[in-house]
N, C-alpha and C positions, 0 to 999 in steps of 0.2 A: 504494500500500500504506500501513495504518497505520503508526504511528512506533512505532519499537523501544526498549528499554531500552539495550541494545548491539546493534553491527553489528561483525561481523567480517569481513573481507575477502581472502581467500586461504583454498583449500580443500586447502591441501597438505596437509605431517607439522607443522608449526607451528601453521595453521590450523585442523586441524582437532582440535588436541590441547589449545591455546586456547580453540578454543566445547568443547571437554568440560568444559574446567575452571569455564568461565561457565556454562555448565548446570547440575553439579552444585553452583553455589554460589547455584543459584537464582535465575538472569537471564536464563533464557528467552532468549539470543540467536537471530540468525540468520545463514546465515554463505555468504557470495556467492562463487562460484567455479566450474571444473569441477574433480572431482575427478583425471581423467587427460587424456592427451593431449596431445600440444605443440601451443604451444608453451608450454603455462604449467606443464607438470611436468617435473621434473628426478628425481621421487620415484619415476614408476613401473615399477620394477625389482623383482626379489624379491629381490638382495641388497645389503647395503649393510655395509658392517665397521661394527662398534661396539667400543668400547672404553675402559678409564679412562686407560691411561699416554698421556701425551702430555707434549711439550717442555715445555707452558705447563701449571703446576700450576695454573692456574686452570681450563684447560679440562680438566685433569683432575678437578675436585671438579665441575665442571658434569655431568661425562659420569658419576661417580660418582652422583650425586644422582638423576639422570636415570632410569641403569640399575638402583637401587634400585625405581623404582615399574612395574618390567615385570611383573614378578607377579602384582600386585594386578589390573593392567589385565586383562592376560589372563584371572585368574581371573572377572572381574565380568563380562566382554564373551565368551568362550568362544571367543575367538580367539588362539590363537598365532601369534605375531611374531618371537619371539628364539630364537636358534639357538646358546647361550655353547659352542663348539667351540673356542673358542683362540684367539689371533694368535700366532702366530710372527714377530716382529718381526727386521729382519735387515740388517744396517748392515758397511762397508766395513772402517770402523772402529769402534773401542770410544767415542769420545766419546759419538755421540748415543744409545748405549745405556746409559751411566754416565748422562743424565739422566734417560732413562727409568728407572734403576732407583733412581735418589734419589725419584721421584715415588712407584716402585711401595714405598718402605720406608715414607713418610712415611704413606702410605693403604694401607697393609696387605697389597698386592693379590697375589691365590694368584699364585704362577709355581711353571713345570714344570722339566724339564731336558728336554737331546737336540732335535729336529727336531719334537718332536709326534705322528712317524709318517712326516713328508715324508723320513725316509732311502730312502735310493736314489731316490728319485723327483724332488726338486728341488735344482738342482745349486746349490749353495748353498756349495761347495769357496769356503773364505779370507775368508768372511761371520763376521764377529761374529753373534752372537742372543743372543734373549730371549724367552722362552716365556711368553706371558701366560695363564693358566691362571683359575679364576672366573667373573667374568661377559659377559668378552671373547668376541666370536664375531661372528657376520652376523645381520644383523634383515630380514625381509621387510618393505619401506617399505608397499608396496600393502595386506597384511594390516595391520600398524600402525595404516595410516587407517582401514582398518575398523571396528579395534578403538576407535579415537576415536569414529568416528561411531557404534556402537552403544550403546555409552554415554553419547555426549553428546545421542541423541535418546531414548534410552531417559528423557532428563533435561530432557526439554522444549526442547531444542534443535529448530531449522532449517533444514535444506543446501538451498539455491538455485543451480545450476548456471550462471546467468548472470554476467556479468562485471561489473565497474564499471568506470566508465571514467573517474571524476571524483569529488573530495570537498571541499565546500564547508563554510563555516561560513554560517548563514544565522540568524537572529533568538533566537544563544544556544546554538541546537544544530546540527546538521550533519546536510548533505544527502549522499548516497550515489548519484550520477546511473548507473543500468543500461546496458550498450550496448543494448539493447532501447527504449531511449527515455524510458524510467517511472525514478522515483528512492524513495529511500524516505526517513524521517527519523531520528535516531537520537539520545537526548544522548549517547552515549560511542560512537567507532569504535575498532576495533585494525587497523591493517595489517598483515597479514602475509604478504603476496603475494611474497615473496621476491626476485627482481629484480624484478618488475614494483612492486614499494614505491618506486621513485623514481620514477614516475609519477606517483603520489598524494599522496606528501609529500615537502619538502624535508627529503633524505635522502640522506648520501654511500654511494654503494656503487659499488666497483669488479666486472663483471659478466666473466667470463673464459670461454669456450670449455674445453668439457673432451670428453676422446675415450674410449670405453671400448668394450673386445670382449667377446664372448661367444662359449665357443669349446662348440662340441659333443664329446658324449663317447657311446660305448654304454653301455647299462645296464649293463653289469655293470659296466665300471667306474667309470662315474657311483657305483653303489649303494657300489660296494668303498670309496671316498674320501670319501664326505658327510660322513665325524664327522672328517675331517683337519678343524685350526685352519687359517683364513684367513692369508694373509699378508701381512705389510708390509716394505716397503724403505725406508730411512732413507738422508737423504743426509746432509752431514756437519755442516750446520744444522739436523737432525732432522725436515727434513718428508718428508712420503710420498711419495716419488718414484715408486711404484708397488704395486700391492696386486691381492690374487689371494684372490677367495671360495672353498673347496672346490667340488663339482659340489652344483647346485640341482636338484631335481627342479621343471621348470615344465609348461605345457601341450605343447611339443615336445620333449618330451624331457629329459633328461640334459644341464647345460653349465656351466663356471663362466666367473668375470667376471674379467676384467684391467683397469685403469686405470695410466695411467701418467701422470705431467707430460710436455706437448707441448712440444718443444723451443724454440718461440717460441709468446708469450703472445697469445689472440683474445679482444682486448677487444671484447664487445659493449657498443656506447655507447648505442645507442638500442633502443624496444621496437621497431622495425622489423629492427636487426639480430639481436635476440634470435628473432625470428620465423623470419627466413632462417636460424640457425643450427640451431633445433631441428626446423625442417621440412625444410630443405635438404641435400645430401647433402656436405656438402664434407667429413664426417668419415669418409667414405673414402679419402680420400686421406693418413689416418695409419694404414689397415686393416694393411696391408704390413708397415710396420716393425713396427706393436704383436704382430700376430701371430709375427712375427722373436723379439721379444724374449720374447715365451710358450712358444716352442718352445725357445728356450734355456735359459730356467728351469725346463723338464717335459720335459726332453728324450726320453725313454720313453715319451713318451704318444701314444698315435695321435690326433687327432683328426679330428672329423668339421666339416662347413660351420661357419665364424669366419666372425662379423658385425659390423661393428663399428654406434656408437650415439651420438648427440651427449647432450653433459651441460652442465651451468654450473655455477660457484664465483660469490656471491656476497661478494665478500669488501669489511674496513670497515678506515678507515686504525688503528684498535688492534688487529685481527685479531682482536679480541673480538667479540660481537653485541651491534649495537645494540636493547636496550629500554628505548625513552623517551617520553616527554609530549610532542611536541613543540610542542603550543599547549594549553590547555583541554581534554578529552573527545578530543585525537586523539592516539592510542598507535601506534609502530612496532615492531613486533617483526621484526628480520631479519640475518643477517649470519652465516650458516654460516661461510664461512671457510675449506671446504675438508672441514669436519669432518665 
């Protein structure tokens, strides 16, 4: 292939929200990846919490800034992605809620009172709360990348489904080698392949095993519960120790999503573990408990077949994301964090 202005490399919710941006700024990228599938998506689910409070005001002004330009996307691309229904955030104790709400005074952010609606329904008896109210809710990731790629081809952009497997510096600018055999040229690359970026560049990221269900519901009460706020549990360092999408209308049906921290940590070290983990079944074997601890917190709820689903954390040792230069023309963008 001819040589490119920019190559972008990761076709996730990073990747592919990066070639919109080099699109619309008239760089004509091209951007290497698949868009689903493991083991290289973590993205494709229809729910995922969004939100601005968090422990770290920084990553609150991130996710502020962030969730300002949902709008506009939507409106240019004709795909909706954000679902702002709430978090009802919900802590043991009042600490990590007093950070949250230092966050939530300093950035303005709507809060509600009461459960949101979750009275009688999640047992939530001797929980501190916080009702985050505005632009707090669930995003569908899968729509999201839509909404990227329609306007970032709409913008003279790219998407090539294939992989790379390698990226060199060769005579000034840099080589992009395909697992198909063929490479391309490019002077400027960006990585954003998310764990798979320490692959390609020297790049610290800690890659963790995450386990998440999906529990079915009937329609009626799927329909009855979709405008309930998402939930979050706080532990007493303020991180998410578990969270609960309302019910999603997907192709089977009626279900919402549970996540919880796994009681011990699955470090994927290499891209060969990360394969076994997202193709492999071993996150059955936290089916049991997670669905234990969903029936406890919904305890009224009937449901129907709970599945569970493997996921990854990316995380970077400032529990910030790294985006950097790391030599000449090669950019990394990566390090969710959990977020």
């Amino acid at each position: 292939m001819s040589g490119w202005s920019v190559v972008a490399v990761g076709a996730g919710l990073v990747g592919s929200a990066l070639t919109r941006r080099l699109a619309e700024r008239g760089l004509a990228p091209i951007c290497f990846g698949p868009s689903s599938g493991p083991p290289y998506s973590s993205h494709d689910d229809s729910g995922r919490i969004t939100r601005v409070l968090d422990g770290s005001p920084t990553w609150a002004r991130l996710a502020a800034r962030s969730i300002e330009t949902y709008p506009d996307i939507e409106a240019r691309s004709g795909v909706r992605f954000h679902h702002p229904v709430g978090v009802l955030w919900s802590a043991r104790s009042s600490e990590p809620l007093d950070e949250l709400d230092s966050v939530r005074t300093k950035l303005r952010v709507e809060h509600g009172s009461g459960l949101g609606g979750w009275e009688g329904i999640a047992a939530l008896d001797g929980d501190e709360t916080l009702l985050e109210r505005g632009t707090a809710g669930y995003i569908s990731p899968r729509d999201m990348l839509r909404a990227h790629r329609v306007l970032a081809e709409r913008n003279g952009a790219v998407f090539d489904d294939r992989i790379a497997d390698a990226v060199e510096p060769v005579g000034g600018r840099w080589v992009v080698h395909l697992s198909d055999g063929e490479s391309v040229t490019a002077d400027r690359v960006v990585i954003s392949a998310g764990a798979g970026s320490r692959e390609l560049a020297d790049v610290e990221l800690e890659v963790t095993g995450e386990v998440v269900i999906d529990a079915h519901l009937s329609t009626d009460t799927g329909a009855a519960l979709a405008h309930l706020p998402c939930i979050g549990r706080l532990s007493g360092a303020s991180i998410v120790e578990g969270y609960l999408t309302p019910p999603i209308k997907g192709p089977d049906g009626w279900s919402l999503k549970f996540g919880a921290e796994l009681p011990e940590t699955i470090v994927l070290r290499t891209a060969a573990d990360i394969a076994d983990w997202m193709n492999g079944d071993a996150h059955a074997g936290r089916l049991s408990a997670m669905a234990s601890s969903l029936q406890e917190l919904l305890p009224g709820l009937d449901f129907g077949p709970i599945r569970s689903r493997p996921c990854m954390y990316t995380r970077t040792s400032t529990q910030l994301p790294i985006v950097h230069e790391v030599e000449p023309g090669l950019v990394v963008v990566t390090g969710g964090n959990g977020r």
